[in-house]
C-alpha atoms as one frame of an Amber mdcrd trajectory, in Angstrom:
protein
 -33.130  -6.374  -7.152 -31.365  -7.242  -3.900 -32.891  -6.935  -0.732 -31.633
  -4.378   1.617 -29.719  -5.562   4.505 -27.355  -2.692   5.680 -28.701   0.024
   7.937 -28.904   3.889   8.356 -25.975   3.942  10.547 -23.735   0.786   8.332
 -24.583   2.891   5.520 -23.137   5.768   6.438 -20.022   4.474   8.071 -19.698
   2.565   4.603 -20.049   5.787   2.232 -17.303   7.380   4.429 -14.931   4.791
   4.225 -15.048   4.397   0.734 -15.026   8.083  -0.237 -11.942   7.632   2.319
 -10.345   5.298   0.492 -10.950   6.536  -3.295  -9.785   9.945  -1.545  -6.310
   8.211  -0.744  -5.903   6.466  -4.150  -6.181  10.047  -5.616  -3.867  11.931
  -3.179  -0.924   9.628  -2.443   0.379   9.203  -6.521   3.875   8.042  -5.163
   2.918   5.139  -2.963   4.172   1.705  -3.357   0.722   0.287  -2.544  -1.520
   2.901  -4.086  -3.646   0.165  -6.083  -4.448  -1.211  -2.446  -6.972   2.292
  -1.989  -9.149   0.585  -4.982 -10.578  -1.945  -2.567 -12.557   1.618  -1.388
 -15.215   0.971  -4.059 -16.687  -2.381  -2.593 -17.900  -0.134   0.799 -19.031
   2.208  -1.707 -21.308   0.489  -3.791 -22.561  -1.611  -0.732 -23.211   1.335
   1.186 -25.195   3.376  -1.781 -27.190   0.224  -2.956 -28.563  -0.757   0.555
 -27.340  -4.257   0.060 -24.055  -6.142   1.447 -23.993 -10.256  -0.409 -21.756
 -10.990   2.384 -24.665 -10.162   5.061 -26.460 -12.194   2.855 -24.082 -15.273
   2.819 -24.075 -14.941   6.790 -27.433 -13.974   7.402 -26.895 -10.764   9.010
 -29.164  -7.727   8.662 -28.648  -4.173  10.423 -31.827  -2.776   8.885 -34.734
  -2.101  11.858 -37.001  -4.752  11.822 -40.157  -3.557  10.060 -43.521  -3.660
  12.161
């Protein structure tokens, strides 16, 4: 579907922070800003599906070349 442009290491680092993020959404209930948190899921979904459009827009890739 897309082709993957986010490597090992900007996967992880992506995962984390959005797991991060959706954690905070779910343990602050009182803040002011909580909604803010939500923006967690874009990191998330780049990070599990391999494939960032903004990369794509820029033409960046942190995958290894392949040989």
């Amino acid at each position: 579907m897309f082709k993957s442009n986010v490597g090992g290491i900007d996967r992880v680092l992506r995962i984390v922070v959005g797991l991060a993020l959706l954690a905070g959404f779910f343990l602050n209930a009182d803040a002011t800003y909580r909604w803010a948190y939500l923006i967690g899921v874009v990191p998330l979904l780049t990070g599990l599906m391999g494939s960032c459009p903004l990369y794509s827009i820029i033409g960046l890739n942190t995958c290894p070349m392949k040989k």
